[in-house]
N, C-alpha and C positions, 0 to 999 in steps of 0.2 A: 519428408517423413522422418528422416532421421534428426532433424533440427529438433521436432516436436517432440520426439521422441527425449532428446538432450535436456530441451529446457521444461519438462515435467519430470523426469529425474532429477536435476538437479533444484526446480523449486518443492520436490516434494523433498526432497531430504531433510531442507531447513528450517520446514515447523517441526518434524520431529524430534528435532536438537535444540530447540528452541531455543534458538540466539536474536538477540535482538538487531535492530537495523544499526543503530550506534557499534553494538561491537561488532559485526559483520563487516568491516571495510571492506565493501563489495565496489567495483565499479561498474557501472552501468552507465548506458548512453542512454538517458531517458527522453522521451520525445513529449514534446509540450513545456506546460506550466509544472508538470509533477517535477521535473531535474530545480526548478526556481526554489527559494526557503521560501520558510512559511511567511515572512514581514512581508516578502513580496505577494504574497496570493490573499494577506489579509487588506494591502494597501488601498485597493480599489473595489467598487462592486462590480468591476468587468473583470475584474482576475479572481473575486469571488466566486461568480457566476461561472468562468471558464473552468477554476480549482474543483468546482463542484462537479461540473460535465465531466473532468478527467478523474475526480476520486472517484465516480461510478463504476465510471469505465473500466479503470486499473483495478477495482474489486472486485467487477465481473472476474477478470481476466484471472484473480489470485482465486474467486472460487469455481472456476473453470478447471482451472490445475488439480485444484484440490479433489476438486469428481473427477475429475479424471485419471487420478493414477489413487482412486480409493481412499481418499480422505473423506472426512467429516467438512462441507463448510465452515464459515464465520456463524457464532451465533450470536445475533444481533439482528434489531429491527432496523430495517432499509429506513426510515424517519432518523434515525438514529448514529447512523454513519460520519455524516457531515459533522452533528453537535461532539462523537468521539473525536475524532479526527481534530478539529478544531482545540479541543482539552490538550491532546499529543502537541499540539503543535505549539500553544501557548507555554509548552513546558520546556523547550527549547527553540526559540523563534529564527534560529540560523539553519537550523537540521532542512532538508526539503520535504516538500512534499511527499514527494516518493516514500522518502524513510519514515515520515509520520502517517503514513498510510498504510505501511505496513506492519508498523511497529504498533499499529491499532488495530490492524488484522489479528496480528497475533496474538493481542493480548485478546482479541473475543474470541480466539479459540479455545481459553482454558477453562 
């Protein structure tokens, strides 16, 4: 309980300071293909395919937090996700997954 408790305090705090994932040098142990950069999850259509199953996942998870400690979701059509994401990443092809997922969360929440 108390973990949960942890990490919805601390991810609700940082859409509302709105820092991006570039300047957040956050470390995190990311599990999967999201810890990989983007050149690697565009290389192949099995790490497209996989990048795609885990960008769901991981934006459930960020609008999971976000109801849960009273935020406002991502607004953004679910169709739509993928083709942002994809733009985020194109703009720095080293950055990971993770951070071009979030750093496109964030931007559809303004």
């Amino acid at each position: 309980m108390m973990k949960r408790f942890l990490f919805a305090a601390i991810v609700s705090a940082v859409p509302v300071c709105l820092i991006s994932a570039q300047d957040a040098k956050v470390s995190v142990d990311m599990i999967g293909i999201g810890g990989m950069n983007c050149t690697h999850w565009r290389s192949t259509k099995e790490h497209l395919l996989e990048g795609t199953v885990w960008i769901y996942g991981f934006w459930t998870g960020l609008n999971y937090v976000a109801a849960a400690s009273g935020q406002s979701p991502a607004k953004i059509n679910m169709s739509a996700i993928v083709v942002e994401v994809e733009k985020t990443c194109a703009q720095q092809t080293s950055q990971t997954l993770a951070s071009a997922v979030w750093t496109t969360y964030l931007g559809s929440k303004k």
